[in-house]
VOVOMI-196298 format. One record per residue: residue number from 1; x, y negated, z of N, C-alpha, C, O in turn. Coordinates in steps of 0.02 Angstrom, whole numbers, always signed. Atoms other than C-alpha are relative to their C-alpha. Layout:
<atoms>
{atom NUM; {X; Y; Z}; {X; Y; Z}; {X; Y; Z}; {X; Y; Z}}
...
</atoms>
This chain:
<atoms>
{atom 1; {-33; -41; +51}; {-1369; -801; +1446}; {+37; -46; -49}; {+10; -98; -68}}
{atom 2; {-46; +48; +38}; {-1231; -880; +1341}; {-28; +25; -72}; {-32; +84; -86}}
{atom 3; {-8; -11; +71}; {-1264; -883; +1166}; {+45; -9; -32}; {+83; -57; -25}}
{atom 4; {-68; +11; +41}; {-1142; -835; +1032}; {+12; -30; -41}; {-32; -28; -84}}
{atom 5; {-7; +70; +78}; {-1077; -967; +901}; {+12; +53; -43}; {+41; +102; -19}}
{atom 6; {-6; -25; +53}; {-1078; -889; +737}; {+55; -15; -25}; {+68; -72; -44}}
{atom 7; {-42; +35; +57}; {-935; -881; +650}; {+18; +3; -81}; {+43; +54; -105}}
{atom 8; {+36; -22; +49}; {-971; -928; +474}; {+78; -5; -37}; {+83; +48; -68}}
{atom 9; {-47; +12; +31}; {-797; -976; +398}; {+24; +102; -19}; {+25; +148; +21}}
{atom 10; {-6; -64; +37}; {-754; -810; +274}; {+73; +24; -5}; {+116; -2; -40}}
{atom 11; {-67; +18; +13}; {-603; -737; +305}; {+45; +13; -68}; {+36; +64; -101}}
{atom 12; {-70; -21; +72}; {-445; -747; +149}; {+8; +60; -35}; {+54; +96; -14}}
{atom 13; {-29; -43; +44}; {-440; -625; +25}; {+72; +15; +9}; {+115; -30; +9}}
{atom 14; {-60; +4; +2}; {-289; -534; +41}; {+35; -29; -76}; {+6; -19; -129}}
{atom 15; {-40; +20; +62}; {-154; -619; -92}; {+74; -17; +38}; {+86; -31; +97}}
{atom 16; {-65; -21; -9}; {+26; -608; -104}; {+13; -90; +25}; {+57; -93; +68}}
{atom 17; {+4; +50; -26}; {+9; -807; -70}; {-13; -7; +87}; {+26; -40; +121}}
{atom 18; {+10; +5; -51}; {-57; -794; +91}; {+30; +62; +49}; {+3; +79; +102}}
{atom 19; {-40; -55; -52}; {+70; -649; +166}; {+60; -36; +11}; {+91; -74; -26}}
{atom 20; {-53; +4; -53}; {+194; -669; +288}; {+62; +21; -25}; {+94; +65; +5}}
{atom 21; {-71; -34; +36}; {+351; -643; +169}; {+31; +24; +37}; {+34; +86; +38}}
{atom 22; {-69; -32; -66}; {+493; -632; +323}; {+66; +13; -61}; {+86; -36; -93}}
{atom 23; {-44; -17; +26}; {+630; -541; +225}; {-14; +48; -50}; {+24; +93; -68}}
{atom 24; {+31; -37; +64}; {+526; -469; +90}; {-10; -39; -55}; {-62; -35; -87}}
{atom 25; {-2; +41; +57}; {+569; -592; -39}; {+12; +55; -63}; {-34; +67; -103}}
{atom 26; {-2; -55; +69}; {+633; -457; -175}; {-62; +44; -3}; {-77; +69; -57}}
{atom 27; {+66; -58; +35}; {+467; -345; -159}; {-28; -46; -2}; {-74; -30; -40}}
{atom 28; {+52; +29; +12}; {+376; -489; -154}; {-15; -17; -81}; {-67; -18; -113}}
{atom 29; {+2; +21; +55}; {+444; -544; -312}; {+5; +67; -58}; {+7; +52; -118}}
{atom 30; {+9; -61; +30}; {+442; -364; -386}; {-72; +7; -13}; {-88; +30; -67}}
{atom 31; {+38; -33; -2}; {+276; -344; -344}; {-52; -58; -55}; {-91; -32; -94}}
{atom 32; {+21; +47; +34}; {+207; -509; -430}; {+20; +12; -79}; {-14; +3; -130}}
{atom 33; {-21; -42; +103}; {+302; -435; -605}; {-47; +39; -6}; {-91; +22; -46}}
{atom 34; {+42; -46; -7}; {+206; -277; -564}; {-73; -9; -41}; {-101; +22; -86}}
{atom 35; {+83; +16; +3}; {+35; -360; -570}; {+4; -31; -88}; {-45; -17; -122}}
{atom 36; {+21; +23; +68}; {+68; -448; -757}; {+26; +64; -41}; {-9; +79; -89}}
{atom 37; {-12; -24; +66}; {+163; -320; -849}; {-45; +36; -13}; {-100; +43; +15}}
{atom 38; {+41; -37; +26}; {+107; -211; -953}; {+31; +76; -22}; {+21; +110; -72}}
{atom 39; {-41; -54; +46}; {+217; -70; -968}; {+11; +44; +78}; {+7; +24; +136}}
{atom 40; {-32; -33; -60}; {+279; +89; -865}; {+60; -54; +62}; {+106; -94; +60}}
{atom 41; {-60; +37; -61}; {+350; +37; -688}; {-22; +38; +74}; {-82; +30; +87}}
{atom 42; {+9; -29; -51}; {+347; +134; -524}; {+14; -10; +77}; {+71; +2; +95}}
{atom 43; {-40; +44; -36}; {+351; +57; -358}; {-40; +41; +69}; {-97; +65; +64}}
{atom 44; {+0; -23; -65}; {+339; +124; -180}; {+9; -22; +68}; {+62; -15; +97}}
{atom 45; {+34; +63; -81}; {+279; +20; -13}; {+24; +80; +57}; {+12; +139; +44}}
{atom 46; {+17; -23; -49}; {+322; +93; +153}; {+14; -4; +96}; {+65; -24; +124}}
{atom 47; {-27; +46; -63}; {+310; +64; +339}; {-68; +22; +56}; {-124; +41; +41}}
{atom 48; {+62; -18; -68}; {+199; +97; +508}; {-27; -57; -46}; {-10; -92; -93}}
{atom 49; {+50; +22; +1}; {+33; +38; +527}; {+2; -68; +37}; {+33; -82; +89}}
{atom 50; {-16; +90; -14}; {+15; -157; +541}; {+57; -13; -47}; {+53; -75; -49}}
{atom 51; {-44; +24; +27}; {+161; -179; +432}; {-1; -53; -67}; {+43; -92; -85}}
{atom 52; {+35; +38; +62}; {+59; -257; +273}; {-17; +33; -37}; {-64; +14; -73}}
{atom 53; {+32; -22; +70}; {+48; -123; +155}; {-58; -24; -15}; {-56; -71; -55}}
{atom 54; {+51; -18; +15}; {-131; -108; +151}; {-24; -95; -40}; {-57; -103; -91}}
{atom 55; {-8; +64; +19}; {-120; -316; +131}; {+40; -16; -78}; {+28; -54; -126}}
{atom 56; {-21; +33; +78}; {-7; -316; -8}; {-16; +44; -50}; {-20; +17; -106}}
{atom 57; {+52; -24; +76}; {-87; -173; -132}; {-67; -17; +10}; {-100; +16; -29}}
{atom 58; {+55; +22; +25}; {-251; -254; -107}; {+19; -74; -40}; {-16; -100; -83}}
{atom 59; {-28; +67; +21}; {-154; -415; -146}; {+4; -1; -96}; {-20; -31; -144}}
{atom 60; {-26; -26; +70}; {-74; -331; -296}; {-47; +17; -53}; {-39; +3; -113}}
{atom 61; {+39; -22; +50}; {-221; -252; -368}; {-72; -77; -15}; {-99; -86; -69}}
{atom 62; {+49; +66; +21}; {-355; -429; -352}; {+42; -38; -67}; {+20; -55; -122}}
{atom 63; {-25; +36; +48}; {-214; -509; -435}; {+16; +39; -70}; {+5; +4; -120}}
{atom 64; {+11; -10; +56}; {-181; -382; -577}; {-62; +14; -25}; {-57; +10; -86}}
{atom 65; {+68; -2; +23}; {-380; -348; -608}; {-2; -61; -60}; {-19; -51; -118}}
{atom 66; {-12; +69; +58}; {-352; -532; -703}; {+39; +29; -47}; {+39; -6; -98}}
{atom 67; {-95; -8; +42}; {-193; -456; -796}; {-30; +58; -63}; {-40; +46; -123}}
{atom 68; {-7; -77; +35}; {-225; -263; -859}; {-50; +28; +40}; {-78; +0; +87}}
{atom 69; {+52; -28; -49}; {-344; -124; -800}; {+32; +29; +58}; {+93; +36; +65}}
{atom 70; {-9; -25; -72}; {-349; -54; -627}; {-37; +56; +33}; {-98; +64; +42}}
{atom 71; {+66; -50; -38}; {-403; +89; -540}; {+62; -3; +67}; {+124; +3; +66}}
{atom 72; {-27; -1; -50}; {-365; +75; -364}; {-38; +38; +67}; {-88; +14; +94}}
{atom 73; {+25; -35; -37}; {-389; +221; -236}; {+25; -4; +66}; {+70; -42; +82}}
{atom 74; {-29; -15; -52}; {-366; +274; -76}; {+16; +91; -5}; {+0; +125; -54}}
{atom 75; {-56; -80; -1}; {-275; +460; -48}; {-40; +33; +16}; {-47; +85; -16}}
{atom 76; {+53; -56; -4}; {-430; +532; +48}; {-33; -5; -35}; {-86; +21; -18}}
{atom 77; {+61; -16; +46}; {-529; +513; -100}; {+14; +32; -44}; {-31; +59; -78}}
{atom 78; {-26; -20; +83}; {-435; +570; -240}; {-7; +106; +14}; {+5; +138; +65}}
{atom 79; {+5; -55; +32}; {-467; +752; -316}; {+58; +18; -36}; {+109; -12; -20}}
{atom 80; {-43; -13; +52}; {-361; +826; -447}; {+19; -56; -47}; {+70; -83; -67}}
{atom 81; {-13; +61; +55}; {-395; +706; -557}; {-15; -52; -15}; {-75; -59; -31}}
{atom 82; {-15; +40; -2}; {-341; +542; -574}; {+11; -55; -68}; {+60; -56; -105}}
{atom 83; {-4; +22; +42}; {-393; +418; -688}; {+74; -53; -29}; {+116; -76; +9}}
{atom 84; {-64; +33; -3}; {-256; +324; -791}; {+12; -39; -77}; {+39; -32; -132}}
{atom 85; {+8; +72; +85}; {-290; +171; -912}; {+63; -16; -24}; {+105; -35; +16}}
{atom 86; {-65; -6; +38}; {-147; +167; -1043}; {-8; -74; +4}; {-61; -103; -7}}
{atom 87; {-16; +74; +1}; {-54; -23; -1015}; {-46; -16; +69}; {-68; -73; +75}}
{atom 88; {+28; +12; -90}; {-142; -5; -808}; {+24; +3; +31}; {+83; +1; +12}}
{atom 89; {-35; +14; -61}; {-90; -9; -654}; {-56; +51; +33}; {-118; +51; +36}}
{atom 90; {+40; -53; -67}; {-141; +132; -536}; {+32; -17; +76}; {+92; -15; +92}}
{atom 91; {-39; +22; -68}; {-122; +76; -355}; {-54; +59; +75}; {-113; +51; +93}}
{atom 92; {+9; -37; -45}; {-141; +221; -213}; {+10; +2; +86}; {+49; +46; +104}}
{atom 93; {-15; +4; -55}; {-138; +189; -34}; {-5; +61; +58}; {-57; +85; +82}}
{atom 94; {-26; -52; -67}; {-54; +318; +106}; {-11; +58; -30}; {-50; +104; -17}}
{atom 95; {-26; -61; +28}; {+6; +429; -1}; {+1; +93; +61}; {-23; +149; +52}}
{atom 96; {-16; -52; -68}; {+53; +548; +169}; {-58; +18; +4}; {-61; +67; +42}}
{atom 97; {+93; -30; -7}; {-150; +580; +160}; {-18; +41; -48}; {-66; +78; -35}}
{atom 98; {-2; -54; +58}; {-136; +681; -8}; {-23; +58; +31}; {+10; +82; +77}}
{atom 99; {-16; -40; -2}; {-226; +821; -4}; {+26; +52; -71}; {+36; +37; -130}}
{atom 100; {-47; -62; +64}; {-147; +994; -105}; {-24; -24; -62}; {+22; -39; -100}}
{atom 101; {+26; -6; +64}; {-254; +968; -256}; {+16; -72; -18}; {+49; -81; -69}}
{atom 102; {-36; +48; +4}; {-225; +788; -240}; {+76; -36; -24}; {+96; -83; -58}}
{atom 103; {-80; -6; +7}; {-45; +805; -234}; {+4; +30; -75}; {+43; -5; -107}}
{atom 104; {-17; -33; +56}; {-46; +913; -399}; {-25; -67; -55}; {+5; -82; -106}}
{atom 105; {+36; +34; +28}; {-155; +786; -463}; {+58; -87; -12}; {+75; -117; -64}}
{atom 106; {-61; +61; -8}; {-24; +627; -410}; {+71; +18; -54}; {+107; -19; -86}}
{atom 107; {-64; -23; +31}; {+109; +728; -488}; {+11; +11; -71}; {+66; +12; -98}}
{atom 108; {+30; +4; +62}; {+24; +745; -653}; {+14; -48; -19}; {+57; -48; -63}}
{atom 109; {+27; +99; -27}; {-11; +547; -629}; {+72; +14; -29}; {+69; +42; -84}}
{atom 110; {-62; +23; -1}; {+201; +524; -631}; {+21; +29; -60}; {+68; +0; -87}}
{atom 111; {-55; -22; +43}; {+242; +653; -781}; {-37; -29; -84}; {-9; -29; -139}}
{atom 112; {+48; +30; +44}; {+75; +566; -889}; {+32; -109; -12}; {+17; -155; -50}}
{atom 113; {-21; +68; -27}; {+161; +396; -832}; {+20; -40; -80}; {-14; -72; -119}}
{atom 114; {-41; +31; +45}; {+296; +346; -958}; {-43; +11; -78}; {-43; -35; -119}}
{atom 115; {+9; -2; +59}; {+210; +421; -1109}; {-62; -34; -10}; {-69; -49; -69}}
{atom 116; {+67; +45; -1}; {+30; +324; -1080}; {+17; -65; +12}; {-19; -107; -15}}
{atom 117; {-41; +56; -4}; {+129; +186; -1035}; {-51; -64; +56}; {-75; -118; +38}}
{atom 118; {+40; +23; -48}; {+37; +127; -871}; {+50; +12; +74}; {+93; +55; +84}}
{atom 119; {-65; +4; -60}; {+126; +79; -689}; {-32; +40; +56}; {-86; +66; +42}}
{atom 120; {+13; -15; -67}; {+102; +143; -514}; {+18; -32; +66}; {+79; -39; +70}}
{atom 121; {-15; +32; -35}; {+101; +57; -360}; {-27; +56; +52}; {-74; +91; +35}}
{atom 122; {+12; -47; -40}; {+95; +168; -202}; {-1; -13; +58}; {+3; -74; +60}}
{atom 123; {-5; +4; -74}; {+95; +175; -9}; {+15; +64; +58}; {-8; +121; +62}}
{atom 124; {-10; -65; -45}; {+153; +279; +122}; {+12; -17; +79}; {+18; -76; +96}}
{atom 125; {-34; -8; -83}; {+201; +302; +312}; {+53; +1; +16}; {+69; -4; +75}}
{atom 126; {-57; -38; -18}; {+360; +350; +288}; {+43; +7; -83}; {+18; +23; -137}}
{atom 127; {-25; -28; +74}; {+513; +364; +151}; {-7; +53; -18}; {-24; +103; +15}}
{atom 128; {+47; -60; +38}; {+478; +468; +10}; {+44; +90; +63}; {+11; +134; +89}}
{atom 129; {+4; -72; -13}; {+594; +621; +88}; {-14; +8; +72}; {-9; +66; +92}}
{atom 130; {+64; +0; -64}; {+503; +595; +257}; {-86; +35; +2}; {-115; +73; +41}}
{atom 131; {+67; -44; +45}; {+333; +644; +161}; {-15; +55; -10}; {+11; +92; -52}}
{atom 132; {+8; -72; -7}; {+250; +790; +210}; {-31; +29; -73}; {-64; +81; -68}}
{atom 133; {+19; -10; +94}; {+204; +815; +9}; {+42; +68; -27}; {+95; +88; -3}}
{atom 134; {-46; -54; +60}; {+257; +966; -130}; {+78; -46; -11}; {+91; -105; -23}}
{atom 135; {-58; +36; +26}; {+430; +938; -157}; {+22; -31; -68}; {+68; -71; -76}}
{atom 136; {-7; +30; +54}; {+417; +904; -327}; {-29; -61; -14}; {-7; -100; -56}}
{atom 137; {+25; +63; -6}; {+298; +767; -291}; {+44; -46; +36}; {+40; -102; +12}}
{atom 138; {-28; +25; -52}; {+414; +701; -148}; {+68; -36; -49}; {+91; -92; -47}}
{atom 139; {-67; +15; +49}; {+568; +713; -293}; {-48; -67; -44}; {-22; -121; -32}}
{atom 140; {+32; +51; +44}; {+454; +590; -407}; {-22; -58; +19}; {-34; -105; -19}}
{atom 141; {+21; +54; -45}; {+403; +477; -275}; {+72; -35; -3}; {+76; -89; -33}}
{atom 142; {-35; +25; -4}; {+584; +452; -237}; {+22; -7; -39}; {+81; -16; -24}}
{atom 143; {-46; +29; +70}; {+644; +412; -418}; {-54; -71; -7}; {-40; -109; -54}}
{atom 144; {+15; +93; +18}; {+523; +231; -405}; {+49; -17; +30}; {+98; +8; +58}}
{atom 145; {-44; +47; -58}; {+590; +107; -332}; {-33; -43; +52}; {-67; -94; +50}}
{atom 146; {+1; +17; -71}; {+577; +84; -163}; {+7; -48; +39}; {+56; -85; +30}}
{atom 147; {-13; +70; -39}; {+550; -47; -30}; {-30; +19; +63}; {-81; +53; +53}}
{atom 148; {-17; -10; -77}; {+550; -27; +169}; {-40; -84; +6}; {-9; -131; -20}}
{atom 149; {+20; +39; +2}; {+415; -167; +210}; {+28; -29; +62}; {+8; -1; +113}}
{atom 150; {-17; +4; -19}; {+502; -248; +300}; {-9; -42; +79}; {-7; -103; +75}}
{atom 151; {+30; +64; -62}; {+453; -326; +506}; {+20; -62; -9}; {+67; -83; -42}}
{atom 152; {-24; +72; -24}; {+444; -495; +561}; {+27; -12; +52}; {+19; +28; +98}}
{atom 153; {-50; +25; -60}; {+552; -575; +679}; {-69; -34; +40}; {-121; -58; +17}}
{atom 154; {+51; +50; -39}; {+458; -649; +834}; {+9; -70; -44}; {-46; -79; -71}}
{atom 155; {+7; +55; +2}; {+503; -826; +771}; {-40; +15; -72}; {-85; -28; -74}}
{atom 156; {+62; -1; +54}; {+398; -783; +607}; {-56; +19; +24}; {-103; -20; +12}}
{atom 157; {+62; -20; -23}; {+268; -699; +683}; {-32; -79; +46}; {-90; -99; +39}}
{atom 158; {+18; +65; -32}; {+258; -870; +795}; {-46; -34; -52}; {-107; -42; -59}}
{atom 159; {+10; +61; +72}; {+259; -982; +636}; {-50; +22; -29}; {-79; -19; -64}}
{atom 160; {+63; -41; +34}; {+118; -850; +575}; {-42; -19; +38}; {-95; -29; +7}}
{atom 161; {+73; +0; -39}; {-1; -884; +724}; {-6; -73; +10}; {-61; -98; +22}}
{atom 162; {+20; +69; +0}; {+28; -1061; +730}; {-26; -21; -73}; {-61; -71; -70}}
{atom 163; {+48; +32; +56}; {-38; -1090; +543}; {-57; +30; +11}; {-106; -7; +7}}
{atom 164; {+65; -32; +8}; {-174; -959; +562}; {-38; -44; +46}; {-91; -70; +29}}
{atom 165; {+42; +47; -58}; {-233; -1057; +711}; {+7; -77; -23}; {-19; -116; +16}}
{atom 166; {+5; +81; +17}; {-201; -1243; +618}; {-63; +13; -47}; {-115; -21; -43}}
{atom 167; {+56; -14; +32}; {-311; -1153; +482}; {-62; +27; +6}; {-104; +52; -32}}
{atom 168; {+84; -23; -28}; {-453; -1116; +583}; {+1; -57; +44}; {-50; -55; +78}}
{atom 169; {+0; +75; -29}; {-423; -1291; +668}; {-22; +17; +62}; {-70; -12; +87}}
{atom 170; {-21; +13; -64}; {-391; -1235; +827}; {+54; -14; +44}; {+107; -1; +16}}
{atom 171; {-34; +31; -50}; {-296; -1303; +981}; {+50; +91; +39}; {+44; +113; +96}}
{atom 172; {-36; -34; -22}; {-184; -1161; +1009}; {+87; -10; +40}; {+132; -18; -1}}
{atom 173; {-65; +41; -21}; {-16; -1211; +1127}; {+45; +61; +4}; {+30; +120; +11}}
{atom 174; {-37; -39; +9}; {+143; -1150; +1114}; {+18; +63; +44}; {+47; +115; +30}}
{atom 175; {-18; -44; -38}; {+148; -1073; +1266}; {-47; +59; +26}; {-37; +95; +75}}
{atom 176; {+49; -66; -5}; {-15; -947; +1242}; {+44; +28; -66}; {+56; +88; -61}}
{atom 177; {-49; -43; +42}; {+106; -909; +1072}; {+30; +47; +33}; {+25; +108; +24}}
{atom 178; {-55; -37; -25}; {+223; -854; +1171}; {-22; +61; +42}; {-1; +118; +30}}
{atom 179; {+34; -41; -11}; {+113; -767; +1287}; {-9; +65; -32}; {+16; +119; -16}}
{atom 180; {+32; -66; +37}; {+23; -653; +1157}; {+73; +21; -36}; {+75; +83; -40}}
{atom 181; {-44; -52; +13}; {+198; -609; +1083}; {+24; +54; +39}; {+37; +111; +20}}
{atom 182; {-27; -34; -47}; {+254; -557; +1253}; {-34; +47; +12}; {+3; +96; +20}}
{atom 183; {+39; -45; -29}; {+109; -447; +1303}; {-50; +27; -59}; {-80; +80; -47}}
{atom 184; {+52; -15; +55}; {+1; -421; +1156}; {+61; +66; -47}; {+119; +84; -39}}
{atom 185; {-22; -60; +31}; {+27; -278; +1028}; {+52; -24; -54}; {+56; -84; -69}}
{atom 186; {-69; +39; +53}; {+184; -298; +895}; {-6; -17; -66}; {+38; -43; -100}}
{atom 187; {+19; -5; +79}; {+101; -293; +731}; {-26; -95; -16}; {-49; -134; +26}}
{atom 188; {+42; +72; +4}; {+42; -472; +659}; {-74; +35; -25}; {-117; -8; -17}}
{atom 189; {+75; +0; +13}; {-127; -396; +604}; {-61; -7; +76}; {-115; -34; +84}}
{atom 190; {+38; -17; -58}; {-176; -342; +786}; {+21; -94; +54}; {-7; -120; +102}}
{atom 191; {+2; +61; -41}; {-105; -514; +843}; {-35; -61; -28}; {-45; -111; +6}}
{atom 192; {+52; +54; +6}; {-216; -623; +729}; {-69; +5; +26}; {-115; -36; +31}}
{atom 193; {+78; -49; +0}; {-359; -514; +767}; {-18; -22; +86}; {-73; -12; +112}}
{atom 194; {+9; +24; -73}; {-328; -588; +959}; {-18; -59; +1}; {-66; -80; +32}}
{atom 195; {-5; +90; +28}; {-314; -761; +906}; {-72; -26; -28}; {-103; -79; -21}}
{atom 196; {+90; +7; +52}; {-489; -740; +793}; {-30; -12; +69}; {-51; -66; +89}}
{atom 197; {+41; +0; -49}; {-559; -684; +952}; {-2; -54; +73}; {-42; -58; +119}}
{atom 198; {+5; +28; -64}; {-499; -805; +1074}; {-50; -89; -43}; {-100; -122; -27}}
{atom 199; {+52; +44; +72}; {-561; -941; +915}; {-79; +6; +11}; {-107; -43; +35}}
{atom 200; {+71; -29; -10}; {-741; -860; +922}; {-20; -25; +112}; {-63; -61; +137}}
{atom 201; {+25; +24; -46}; {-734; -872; +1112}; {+6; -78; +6}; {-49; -108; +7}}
{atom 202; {-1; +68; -9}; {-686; -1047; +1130}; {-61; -45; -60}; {-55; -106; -58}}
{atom 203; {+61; +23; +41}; {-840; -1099; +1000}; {-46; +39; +44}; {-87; -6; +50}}
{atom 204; {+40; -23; -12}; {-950; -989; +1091}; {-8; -40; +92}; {-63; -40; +120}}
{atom 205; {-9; +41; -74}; {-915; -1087; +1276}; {+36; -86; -28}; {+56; -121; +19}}
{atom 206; {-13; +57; +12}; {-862; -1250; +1186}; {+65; -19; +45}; {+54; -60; +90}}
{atom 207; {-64; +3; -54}; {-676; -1249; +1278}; {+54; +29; -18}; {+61; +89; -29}}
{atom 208; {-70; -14; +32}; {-502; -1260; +1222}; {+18; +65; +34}; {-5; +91; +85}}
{atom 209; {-51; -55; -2}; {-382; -1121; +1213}; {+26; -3; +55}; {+73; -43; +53}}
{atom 210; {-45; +0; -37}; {-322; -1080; +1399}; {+28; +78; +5}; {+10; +123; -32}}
{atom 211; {-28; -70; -27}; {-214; -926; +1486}; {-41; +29; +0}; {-46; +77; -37}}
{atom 212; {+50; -65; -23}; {-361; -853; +1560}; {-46; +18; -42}; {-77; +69; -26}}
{atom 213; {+30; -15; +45}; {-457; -856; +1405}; {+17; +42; -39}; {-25; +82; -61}}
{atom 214; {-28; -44; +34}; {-331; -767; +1310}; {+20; +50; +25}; {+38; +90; -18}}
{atom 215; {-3; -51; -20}; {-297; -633; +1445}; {-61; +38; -8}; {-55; +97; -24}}
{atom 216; {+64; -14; +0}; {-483; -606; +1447}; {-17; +39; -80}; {-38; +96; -86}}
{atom 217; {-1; -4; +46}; {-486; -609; +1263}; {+47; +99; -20}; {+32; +154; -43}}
{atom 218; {-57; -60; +23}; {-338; -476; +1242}; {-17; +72; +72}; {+21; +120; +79}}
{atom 219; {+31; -62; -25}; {-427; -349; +1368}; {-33; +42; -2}; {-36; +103; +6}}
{atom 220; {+85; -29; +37}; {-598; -358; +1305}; {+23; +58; -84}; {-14; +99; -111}}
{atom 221; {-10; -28; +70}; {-504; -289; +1134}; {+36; +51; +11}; {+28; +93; -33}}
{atom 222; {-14; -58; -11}; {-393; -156; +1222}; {-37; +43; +28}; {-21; +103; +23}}
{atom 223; {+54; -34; -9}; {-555; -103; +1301}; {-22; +21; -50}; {-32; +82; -48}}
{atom 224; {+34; -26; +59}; {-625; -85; +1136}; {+33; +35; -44}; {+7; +69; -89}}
{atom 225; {-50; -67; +46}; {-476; +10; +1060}; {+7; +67; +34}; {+8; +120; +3}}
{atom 226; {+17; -45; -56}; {-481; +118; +1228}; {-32; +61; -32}; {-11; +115; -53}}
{atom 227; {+53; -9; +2}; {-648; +148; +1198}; {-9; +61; -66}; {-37; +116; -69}}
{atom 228; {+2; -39; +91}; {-622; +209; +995}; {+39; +59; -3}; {+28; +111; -35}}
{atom 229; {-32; -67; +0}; {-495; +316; +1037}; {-13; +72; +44}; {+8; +130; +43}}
{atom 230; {+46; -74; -42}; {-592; +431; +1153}; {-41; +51; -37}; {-86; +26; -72}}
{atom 231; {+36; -48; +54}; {-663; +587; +1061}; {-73; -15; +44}; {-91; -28; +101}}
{atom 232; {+77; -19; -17}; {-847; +602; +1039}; {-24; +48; +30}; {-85; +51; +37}}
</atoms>
C-alpha cells in the first residue's frame, strides 16, 4: 500500500498581489482605491466561473478589513436586510443568486449608499442587463462602474503555471505546460488545481513530473467532477 505524503505547505490567501492581472490592470488598480477609501463608490466584477471574481473580492475585502469596516456576504445568504457600516465597504458575491427579498433588500443597500456614505463591491455571472434581477435593481447595478474580468491568454496562463509550480519547487517541463493547456479545462483555477495534484502525487511516489503522471492526474479529477455532478 503506498502511503500518502502529506501536504503541509498552506495554500496563499487570496490578495490582489498574488492574481494573475493579464489585461486587468485598470480594475486592478480601481479595486486597490476601493479597499482604502472611505467614501461612497460602486463597483461591479463580472465573468464565468473560473474567471477570478471570487479571488479578487476575497482579495479586496482581507485587504480593506485593515482600512474601514466590512461586511462581506454571499447572495444565498442575504435576507432583506443588509447590514451597512457608514465609511464601509459592503462586498457581495453572485449577485445573479439574489433571492426576491434579497433583491429588495440590495436595492435599499444602493439608495442608503450615498447618504451613509459607504462603497459596494459586487459580483455577478453576467452584465448588469443580462441579470435575471427587478429591473430597478438591474438599473442601479448598471449605474457602478463596471468591469468585464477579463481572460488570460494561453501565454499568461503558461507564465501562471510555471511560477505556481517554481513556488511549490517543483520540476514541472515545458512541455506537460503545454500539455495541460491543450487538454485540460480553460479556467486557471481548475488548471492549478491539476498541477497541486500532480505536486501531491509526485511527493507521494517520490518521482518527477512525467506525461503519464499528469494524464493520470487530470482523469482521477474529471472522475471526481463526473462523479459530483451526478444527482443523489
Amino acid at each position: 500500500m503506498n502511503q500518502l505524503a502529506l501536504d503541509l505547505r498552506p495554500k496563499p490567501a487570496p490578495s490582489l498581489d498574488n492574481f494573475v492581472v493579464g489585461a486587468n490592470d485598470e480594475l486592478m488598480a480601481r479595486l486597490r482605491a476601493l479597499a482604502q477609501a472611505r467614501c461612497f463608490d460602486a463597483i461591479y466584477l463580472w465573468g464565468p466561473p473560473g474567471s477570478g471574481r471570487t479571488h479578487l473580492l476575497a482579495a479586496v475585502a482581507r485587504l480593506a478589513d485593515r482600512q474601514r469596516p466590512l461586511v462581506h456576504l454571499q447572495a444565498i445568504d442575504i435576507d432583506s436586510d443588509i447590514a451597512a457600516p457608514p465609511g464601509g465597504l459592503v462586498v457581495i458575491e453572485d449577485v445573479d443568486q439574489l433571492a426576491d427579498a434579497a433583491q429588495i433588500g440590495l436595492f435599499r443597500l444602493f439608495n442608503a449608499a450615498r447618504v451613509i456614505g459607504f462603497a459596494l463591491l459586487l459580483s455577478g455571472n453576467a452584465p448588469p442587463t443580462e441579470l435575471r434581477l427587478r429591473e430597478d435593481l438591474r438599473t442601479r447595478i448598471g449605474q457602478s462602474l463596471i468591469f468585464e474580468v477579463k481572460p488570460l491568454t494561453d501565454e499568461e496562463k503558461s507564465a501562471a503555471l510555471r511560477r505556481h509550480a517554481l513556488l511549490r519547487g517543483m520540476r514541472f517541463a515545458d512541455d506537460l505546460v503545454a500539455y495541460l493547456l491543450r487538454h485540460g479545462r480553460r479556467d486557471l483555477p481548475s488548471l492549478l488545481a491539476v498541477l497541486d495534484g500532480v505536486d501531491r502525487a509526485t511527493l507521494e511516489r517520490k518521482r518527477h513530473a512525467t506525461l503519464p503522471l499528469l494524464r493520470e492526474v487530470m482523469q482521477r479529477q474529471q472522475e471526481k467532477l463526473t462523479d459530483e455532478s451526478r444527482p443523489v
